[in-house]
Structures are given as structure tokens and as C-alpha cells.
Backbone atoms as SQL, in Angstrom:
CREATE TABLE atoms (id INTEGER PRIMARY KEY, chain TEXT, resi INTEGER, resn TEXT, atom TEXT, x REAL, y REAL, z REAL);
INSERT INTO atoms VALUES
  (1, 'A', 1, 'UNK', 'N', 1.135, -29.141, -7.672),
  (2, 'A', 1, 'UNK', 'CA', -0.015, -28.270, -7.500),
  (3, 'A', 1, 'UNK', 'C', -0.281, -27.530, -8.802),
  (4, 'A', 2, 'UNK', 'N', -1.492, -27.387, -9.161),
  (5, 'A', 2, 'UNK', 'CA', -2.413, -26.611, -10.432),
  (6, 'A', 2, 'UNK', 'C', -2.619, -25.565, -9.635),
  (7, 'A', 3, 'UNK', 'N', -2.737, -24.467, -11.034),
  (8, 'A', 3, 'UNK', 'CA', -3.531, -23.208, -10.321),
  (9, 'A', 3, 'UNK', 'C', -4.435, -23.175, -11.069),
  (10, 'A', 4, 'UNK', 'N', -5.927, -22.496, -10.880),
  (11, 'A', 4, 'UNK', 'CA', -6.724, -22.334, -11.449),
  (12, 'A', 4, 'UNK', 'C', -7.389, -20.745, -10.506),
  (13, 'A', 5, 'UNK', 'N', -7.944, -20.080, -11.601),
  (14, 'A', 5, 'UNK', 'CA', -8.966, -18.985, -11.546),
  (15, 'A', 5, 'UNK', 'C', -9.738, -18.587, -12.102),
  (16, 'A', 6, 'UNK', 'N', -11.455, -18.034, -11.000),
  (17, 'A', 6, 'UNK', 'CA', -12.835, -18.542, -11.253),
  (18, 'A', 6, 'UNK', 'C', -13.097, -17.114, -11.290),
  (19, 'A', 7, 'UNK', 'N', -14.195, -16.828, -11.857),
  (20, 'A', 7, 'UNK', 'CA', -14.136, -15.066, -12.338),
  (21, 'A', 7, 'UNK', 'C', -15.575, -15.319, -11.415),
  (22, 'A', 8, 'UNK', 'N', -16.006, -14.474, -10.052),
  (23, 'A', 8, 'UNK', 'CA', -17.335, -15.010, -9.442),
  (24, 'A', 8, 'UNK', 'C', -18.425, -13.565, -9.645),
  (25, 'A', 9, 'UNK', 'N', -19.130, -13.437, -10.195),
  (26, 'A', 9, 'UNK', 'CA', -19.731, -11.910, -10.474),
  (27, 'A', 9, 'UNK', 'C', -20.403, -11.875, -9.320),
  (28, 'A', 10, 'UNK', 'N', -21.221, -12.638, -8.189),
  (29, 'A', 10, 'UNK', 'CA', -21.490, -12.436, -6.709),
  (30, 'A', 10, 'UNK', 'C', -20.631, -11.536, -5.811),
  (31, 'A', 11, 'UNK', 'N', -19.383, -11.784, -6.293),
  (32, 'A', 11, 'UNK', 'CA', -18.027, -11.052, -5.427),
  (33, 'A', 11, 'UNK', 'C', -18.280, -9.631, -5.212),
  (34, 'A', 12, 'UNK', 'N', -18.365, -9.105, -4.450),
  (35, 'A', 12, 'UNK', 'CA', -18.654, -7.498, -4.555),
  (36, 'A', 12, 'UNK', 'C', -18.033, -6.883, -3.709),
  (37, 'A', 13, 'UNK', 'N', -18.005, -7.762, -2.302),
  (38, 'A', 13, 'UNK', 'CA', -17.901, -7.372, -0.526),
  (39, 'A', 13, 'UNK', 'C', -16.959, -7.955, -0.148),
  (40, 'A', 14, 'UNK', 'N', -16.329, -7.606, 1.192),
  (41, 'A', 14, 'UNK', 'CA', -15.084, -7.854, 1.298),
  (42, 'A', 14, 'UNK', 'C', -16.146, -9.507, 2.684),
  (43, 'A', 15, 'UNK', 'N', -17.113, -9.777, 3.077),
  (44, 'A', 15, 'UNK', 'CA', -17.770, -10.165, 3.376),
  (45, 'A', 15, 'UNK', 'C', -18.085, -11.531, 2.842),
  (46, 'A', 16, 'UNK', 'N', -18.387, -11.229, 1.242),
  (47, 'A', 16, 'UNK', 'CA', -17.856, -12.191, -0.016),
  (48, 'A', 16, 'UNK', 'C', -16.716, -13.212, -0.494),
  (49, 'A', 17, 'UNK', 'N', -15.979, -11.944, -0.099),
  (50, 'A', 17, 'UNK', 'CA', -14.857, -12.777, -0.031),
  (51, 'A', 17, 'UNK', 'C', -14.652, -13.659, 1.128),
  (52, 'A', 18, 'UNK', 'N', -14.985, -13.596, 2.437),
  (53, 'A', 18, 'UNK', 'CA', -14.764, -13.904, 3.661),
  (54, 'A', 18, 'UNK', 'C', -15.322, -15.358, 3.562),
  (55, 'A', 19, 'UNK', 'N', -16.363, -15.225, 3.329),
  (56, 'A', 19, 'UNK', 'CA', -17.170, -16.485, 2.829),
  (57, 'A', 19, 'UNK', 'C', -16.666, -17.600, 2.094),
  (58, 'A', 20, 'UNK', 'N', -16.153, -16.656, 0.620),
  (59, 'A', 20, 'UNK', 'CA', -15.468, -17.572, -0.454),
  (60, 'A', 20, 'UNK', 'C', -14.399, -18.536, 0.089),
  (61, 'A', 21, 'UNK', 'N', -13.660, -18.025, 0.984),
  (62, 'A', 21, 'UNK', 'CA', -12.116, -18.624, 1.738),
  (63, 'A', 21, 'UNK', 'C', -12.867, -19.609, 2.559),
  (64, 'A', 22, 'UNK', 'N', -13.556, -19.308, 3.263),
  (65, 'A', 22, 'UNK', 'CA', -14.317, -20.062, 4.276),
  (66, 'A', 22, 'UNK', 'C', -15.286, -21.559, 3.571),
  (67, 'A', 23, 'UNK', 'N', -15.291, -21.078, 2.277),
  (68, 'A', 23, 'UNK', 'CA', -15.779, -22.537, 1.366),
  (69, 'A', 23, 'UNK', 'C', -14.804, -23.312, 0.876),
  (70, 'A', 24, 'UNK', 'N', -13.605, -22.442, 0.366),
  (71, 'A', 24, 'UNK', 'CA', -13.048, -23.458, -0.502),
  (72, 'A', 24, 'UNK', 'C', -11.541, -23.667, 0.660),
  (73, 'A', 25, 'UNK', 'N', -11.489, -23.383, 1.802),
  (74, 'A', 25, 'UNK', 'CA', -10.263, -24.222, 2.772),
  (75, 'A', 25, 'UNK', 'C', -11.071, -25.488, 3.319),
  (76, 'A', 26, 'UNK', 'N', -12.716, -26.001, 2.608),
  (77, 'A', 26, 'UNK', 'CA', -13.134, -26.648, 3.538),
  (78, 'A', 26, 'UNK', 'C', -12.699, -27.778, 2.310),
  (79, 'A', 27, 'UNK', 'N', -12.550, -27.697, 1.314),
  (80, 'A', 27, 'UNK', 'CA', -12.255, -28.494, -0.176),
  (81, 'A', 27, 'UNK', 'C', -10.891, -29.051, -0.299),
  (82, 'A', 28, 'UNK', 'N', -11.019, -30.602, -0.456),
  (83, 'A', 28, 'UNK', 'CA', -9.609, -31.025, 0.133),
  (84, 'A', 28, 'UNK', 'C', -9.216, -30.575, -1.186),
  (85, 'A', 29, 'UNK', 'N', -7.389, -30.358, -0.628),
  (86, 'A', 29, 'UNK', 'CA', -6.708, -30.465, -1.886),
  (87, 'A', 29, 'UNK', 'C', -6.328, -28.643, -2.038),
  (88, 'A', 30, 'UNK', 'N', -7.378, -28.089, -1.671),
  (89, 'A', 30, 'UNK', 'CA', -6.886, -26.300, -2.135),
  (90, 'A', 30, 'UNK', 'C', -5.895, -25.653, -1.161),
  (91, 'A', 31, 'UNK', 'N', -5.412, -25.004, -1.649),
  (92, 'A', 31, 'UNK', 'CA', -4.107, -24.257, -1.069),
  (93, 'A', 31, 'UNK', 'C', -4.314, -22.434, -1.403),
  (94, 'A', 32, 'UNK', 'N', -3.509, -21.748, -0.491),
  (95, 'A', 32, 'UNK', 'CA', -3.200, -20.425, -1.189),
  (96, 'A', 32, 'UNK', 'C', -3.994, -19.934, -2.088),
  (97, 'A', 33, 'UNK', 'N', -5.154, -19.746, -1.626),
  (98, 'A', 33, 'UNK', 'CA', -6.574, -18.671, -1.699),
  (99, 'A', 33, 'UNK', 'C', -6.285, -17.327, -1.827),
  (100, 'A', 34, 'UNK', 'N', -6.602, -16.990, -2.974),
  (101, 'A', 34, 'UNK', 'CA', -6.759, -15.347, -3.017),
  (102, 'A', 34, 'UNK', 'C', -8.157, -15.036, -3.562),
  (103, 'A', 35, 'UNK', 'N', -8.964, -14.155, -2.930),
  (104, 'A', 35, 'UNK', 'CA', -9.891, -13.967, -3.835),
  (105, 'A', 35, 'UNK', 'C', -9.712, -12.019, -3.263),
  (106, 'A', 36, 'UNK', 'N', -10.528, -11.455, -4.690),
  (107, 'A', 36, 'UNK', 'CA', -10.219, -10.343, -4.783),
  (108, 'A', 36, 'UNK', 'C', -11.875, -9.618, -5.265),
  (109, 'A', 37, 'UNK', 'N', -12.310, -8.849, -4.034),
  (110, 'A', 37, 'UNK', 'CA', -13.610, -8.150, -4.899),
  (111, 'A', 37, 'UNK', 'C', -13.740, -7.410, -5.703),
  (112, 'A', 38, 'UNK', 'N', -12.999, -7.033, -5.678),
  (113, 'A', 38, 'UNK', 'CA', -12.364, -5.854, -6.977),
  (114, 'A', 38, 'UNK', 'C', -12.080, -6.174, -8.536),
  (115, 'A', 39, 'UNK', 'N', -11.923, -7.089, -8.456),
  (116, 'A', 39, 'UNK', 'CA', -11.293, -7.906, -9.336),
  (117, 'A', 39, 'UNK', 'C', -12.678, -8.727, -10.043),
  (118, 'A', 40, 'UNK', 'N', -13.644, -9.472, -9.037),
  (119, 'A', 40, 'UNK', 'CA', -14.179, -10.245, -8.766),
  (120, 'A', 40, 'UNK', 'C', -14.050, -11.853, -9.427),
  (121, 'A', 41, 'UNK', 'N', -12.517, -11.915, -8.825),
  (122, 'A', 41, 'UNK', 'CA', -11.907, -13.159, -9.100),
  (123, 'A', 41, 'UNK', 'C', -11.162, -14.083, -8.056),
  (124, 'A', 42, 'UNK', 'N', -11.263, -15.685, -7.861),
  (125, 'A', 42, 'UNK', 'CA', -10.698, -16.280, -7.072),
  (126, 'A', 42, 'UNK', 'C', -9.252, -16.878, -7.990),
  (127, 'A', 43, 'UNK', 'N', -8.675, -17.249, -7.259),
  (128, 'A', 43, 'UNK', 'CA', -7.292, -17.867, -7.727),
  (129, 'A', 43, 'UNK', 'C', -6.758, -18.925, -6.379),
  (130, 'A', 44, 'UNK', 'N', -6.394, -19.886, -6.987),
  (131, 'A', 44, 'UNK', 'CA', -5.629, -20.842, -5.815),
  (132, 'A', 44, 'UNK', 'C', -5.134, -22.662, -6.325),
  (133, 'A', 45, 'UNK', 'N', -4.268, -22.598, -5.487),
  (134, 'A', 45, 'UNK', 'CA', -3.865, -24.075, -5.820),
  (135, 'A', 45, 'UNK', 'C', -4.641, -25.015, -5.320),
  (136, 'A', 46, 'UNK', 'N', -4.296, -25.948, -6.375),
  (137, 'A', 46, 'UNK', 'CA', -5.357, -27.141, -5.854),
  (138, 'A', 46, 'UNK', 'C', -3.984, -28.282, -6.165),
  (139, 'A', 47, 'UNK', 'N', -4.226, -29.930, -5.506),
  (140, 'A', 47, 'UNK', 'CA', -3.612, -30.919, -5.961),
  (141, 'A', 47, 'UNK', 'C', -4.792, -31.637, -6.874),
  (142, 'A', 48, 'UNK', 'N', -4.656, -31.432, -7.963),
  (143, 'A', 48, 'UNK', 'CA', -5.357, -32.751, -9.243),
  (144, 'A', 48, 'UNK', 'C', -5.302, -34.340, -8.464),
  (145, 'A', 49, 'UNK', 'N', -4.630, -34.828, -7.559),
  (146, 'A', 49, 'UNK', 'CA', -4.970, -36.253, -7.061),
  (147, 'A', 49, 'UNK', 'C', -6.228, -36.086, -6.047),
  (148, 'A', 50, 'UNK', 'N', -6.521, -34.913, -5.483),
  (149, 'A', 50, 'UNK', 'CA', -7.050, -35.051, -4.464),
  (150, 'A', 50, 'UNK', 'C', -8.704, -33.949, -5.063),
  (151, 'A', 51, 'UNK', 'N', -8.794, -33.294, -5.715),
  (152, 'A', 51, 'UNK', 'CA', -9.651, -32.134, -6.354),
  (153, 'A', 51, 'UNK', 'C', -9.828, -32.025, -7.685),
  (154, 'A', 52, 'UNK', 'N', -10.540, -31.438, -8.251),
  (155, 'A', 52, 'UNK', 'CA', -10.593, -30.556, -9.776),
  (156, 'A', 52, 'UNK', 'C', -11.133, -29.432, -9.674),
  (157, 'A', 53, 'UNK', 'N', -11.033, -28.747, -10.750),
  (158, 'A', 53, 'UNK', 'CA', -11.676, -27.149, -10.830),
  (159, 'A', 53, 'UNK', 'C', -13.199, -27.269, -10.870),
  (160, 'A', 54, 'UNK', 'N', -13.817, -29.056, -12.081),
  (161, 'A', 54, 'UNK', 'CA', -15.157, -28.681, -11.794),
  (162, 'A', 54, 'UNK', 'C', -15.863, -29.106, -10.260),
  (163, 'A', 55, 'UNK', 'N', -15.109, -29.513, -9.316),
  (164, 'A', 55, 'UNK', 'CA', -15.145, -29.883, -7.680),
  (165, 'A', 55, 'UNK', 'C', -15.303, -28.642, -6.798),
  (166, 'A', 56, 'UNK', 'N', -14.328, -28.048, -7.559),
  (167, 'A', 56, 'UNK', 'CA', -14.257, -26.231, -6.784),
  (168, 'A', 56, 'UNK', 'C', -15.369, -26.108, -7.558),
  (169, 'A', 57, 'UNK', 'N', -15.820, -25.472, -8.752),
  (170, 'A', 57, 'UNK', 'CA', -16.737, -25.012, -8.992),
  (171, 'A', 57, 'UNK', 'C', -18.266, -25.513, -8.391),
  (172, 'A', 58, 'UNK', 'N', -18.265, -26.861, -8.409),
  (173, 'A', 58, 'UNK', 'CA', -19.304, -27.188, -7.853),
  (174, 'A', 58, 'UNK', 'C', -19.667, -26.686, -6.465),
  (175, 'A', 59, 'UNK', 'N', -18.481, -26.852, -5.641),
  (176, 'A', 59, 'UNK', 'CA', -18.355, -26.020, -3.974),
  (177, 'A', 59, 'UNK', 'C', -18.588, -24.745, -3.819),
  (178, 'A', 60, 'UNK', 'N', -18.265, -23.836, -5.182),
  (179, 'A', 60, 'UNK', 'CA', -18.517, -22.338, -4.998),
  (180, 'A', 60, 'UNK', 'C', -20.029, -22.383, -5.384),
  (181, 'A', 61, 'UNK', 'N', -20.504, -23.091, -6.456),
  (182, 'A', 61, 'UNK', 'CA', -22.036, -22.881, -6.396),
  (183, 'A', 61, 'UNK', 'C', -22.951, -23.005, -5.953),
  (184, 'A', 62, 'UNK', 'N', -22.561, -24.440, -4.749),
  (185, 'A', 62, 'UNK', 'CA', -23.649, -24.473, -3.751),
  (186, 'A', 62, 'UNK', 'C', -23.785, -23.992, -2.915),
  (187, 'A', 63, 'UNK', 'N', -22.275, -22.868, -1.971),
  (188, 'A', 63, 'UNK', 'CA', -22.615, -21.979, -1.585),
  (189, 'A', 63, 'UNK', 'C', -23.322, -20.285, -2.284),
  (190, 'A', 64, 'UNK', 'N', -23.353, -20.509, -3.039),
  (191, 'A', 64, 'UNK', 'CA', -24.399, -18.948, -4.061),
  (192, 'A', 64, 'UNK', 'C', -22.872, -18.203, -4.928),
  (193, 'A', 65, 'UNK', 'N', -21.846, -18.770, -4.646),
  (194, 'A', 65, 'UNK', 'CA', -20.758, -17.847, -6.160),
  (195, 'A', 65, 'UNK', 'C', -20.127, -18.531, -6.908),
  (196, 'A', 66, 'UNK', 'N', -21.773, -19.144, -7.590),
  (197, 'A', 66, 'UNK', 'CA', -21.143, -19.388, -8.807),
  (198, 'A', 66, 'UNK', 'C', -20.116, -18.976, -9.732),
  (199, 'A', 67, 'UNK', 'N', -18.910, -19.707, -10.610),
  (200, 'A', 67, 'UNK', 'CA', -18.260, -18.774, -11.442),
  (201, 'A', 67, 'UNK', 'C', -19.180, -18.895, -12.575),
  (202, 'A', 68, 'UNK', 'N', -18.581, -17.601, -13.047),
  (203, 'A', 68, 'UNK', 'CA', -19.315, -17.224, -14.232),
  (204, 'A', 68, 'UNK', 'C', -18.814, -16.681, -15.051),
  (205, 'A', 69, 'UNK', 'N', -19.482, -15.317, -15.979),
  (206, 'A', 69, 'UNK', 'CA', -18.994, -14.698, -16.957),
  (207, 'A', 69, 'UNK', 'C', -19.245, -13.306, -16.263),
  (208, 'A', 70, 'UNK', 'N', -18.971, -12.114, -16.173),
  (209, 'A', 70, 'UNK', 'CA', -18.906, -10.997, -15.508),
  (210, 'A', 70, 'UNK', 'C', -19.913, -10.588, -16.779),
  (211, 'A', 71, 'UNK', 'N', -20.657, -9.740, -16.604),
  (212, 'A', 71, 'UNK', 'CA', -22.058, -8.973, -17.549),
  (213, 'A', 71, 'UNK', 'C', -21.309, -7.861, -18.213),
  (214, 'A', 72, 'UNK', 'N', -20.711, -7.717, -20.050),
  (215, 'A', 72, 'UNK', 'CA', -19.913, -6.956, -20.797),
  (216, 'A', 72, 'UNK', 'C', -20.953, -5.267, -20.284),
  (217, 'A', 73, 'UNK', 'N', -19.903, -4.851, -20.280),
  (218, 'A', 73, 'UNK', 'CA', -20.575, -3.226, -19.712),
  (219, 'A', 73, 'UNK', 'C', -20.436, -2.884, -21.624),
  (220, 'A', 74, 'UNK', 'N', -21.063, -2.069, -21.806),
  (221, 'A', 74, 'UNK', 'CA', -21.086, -1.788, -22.845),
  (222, 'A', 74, 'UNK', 'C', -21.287, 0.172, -23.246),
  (223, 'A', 75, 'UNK', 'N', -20.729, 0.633, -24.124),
  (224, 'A', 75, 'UNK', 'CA', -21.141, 2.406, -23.780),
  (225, 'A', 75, 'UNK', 'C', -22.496, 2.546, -23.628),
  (226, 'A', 76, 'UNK', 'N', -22.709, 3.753, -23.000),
  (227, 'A', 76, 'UNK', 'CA', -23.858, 4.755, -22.479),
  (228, 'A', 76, 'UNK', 'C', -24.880, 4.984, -24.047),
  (229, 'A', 77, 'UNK', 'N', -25.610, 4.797, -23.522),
  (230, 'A', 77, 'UNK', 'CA', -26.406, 5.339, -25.144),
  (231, 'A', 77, 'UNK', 'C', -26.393, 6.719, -25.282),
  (232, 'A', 78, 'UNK', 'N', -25.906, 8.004, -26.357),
  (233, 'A', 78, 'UNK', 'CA', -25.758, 9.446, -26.378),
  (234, 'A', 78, 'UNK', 'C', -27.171, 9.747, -26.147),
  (235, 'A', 79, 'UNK', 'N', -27.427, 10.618, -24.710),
  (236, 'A', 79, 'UNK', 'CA', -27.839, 11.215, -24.467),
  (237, 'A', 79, 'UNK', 'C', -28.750, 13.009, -25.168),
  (238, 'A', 80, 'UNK', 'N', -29.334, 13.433, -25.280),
  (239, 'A', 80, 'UNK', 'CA', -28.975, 15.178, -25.916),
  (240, 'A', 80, 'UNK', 'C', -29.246, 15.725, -23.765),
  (241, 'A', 81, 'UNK', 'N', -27.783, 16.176, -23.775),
  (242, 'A', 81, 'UNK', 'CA', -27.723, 17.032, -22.832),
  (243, 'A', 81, 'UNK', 'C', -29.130, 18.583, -22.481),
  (244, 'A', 82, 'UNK', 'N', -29.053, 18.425, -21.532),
  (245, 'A', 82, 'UNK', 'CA', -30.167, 19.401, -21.175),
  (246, 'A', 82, 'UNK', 'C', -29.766, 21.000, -21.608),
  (247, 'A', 83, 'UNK', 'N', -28.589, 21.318, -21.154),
  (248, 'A', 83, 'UNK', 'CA', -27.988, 22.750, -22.169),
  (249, 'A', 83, 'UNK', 'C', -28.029, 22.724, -23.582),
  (250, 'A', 84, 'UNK', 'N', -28.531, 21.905, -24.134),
  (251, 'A', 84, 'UNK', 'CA', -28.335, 21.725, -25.435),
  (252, 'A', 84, 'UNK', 'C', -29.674, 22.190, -26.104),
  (253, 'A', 85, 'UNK', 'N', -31.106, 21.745, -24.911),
  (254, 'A', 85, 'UNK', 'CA', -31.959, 21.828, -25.824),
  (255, 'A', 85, 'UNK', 'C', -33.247, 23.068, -25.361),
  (256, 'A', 86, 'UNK', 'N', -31.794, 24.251, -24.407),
  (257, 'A', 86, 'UNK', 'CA', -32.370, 25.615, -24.167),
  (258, 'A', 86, 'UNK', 'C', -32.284, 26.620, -25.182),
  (259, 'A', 87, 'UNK', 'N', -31.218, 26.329, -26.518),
  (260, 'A', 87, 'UNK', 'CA', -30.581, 26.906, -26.932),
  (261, 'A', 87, 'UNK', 'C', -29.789, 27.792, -26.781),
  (262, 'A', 88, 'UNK', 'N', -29.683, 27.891, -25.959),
  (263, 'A', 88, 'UNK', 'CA', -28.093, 28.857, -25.632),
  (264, 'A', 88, 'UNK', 'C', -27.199, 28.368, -24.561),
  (265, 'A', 89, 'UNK', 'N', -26.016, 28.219, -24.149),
  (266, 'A', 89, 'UNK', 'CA', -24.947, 27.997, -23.238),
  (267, 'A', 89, 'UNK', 'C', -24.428, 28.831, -22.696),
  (268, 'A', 90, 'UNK', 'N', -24.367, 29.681, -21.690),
  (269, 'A', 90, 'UNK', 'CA', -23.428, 30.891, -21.079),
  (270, 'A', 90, 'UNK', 'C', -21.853, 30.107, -20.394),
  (271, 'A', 91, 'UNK', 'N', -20.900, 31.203, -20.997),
  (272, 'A', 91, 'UNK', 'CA', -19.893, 30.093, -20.939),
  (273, 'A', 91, 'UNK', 'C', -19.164, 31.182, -20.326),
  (274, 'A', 92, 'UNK', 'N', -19.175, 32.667, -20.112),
  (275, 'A', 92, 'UNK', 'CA', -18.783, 33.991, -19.473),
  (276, 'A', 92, 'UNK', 'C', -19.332, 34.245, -18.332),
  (277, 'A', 93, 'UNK', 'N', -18.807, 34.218, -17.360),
  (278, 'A', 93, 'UNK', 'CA', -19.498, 35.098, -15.992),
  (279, 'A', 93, 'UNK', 'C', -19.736, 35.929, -16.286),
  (280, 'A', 94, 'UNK', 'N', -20.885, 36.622, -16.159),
  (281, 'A', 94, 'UNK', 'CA', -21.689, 37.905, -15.862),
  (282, 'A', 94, 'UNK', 'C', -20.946, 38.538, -14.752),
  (283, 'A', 95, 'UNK', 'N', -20.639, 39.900, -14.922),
  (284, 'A', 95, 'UNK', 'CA', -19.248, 40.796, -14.089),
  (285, 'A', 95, 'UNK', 'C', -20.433, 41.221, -12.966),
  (286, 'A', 96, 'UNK', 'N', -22.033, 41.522, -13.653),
  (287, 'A', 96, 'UNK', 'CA', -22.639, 41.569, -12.622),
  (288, 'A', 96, 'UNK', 'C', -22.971, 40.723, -11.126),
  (289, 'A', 97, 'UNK', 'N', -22.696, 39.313, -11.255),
  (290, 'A', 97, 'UNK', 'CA', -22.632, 38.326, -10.179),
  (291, 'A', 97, 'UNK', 'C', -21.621, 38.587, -9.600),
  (292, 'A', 98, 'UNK', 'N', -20.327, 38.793, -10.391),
  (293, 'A', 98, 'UNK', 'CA', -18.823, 38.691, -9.454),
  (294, 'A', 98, 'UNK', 'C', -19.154, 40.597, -8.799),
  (295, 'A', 99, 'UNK', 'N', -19.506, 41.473, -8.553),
  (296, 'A', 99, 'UNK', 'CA', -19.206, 42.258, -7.969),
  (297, 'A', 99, 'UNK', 'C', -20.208, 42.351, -7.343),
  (298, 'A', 100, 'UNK', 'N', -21.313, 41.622, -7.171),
  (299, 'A', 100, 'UNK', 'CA', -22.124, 41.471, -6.016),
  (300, 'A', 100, 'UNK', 'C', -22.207, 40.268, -5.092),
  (301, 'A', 101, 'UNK', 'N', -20.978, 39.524, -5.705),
  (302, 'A', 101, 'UNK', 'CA', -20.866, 37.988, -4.830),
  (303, 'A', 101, 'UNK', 'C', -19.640, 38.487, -3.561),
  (304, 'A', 102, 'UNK', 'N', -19.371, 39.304, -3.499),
  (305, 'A', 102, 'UNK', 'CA', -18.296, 39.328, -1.969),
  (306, 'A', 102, 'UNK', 'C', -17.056, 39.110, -1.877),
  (307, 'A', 103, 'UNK', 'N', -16.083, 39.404, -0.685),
  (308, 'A', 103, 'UNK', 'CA', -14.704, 38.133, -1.205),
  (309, 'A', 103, 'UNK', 'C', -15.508, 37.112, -0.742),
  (310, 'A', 104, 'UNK', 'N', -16.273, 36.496, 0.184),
  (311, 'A', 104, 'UNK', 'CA', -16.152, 34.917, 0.286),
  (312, 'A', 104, 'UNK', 'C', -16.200, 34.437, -0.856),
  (313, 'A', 105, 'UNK', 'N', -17.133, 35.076, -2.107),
  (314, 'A', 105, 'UNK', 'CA', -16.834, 34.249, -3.145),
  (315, 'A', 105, 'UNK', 'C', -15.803, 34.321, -4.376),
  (316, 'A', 106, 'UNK', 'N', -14.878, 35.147, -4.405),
  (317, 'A', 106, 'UNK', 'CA', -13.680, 35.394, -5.218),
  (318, 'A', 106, 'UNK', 'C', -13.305, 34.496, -5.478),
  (319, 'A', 107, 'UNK', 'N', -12.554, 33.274, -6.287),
  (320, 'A', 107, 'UNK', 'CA', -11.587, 32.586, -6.744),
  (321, 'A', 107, 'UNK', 'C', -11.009, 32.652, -7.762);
């Protein structure tokens, strides 16, 4: 037995996954299925006399999870924060709020 693992960016739901198992136990030859949404990756044995990976792949795509390449997240573009462009920041409680806020609000 080969192992092989398919990175599926469809994967999201645990629903997804339910599906995924439900395609590839129908594929002769596969064994010991894991797929993980979290992850959004399958993993499992196959026998090479009886299957291949591009066989699985073909089976995951005609049901809709395709493997693929997961979409590179890349950083946030810098923002200018909204306190930034009041000019000033209050970073001190005002003693006037705390002795008119109560105990409920003490901490």
C-alpha cells in the first residue's frame, strides 16, 4: 500500500468531509481515509495494482473537491487607524467617569 495526500480547498465542513469518505471508499483499491477540514487535507492508502492518485484525483473532481493549491493568504495592507487621524488618543481615565460610574462599574 502507497500513501498519498490531496490538499482539497472545497473542504471547509465537517459535511465535506462526510462526502469526501463517501467518494473515495467507493474507489477500488483505497484504504484508511482521513480527511481533515481544518487542515483541508485528505490522506489515505491506496494499492498501485488496483488505483493511482491521478484515479483518486479524478474521483474527487467529479464529485466538486477538486485537489488543489489552497489560495497564499498574504498580510493585511496597513491600514491608518481611525484614532490616529483625530489627533489625539486618551490613554487616562478621566477620574470624572470613575466617580460617577458606581460600584457596578469598578474594576
Amino acid at each position: 500500500m502507497d500513501r498519498a495526500t490531496f490538499t482539497i480547498p472545497a473542504l471547509w465542513a465537517d459535511h465535506h468531509v462526510l462526502a469526501v469518505r463517501q467518494v473515495l471508499s467507493t474507489v477500488p483499491g483505497v484504504a484508511n481515509i482521513t480527511a481533515s477540514a481544518m487542515n483541508k487535507e485528505v490522506a489515505l492508502d491506496f494499492d498501485p495494482a488496483a488505483t493511482s492518485p491521478d484515479a483518486i484525483a479524478q474521483a474527487l473532481s467529479a464529485a466538486g473537491y477538486a485537489p488543489g493549491d489552497l489560495p497564499q493568504a498574504g498580510p493585511a495592507p496597513r491600514q491608518k487607524a481611525a484614532w490616529n487621524t483625530c489627533g489625539y488618543r486618551v490613554t487616562v481615565t478621566n477620574q470624572a467617569d470613575n466617580a460617577m460610574s458606581g460600584d457596578f462599574r469598578k474594576y
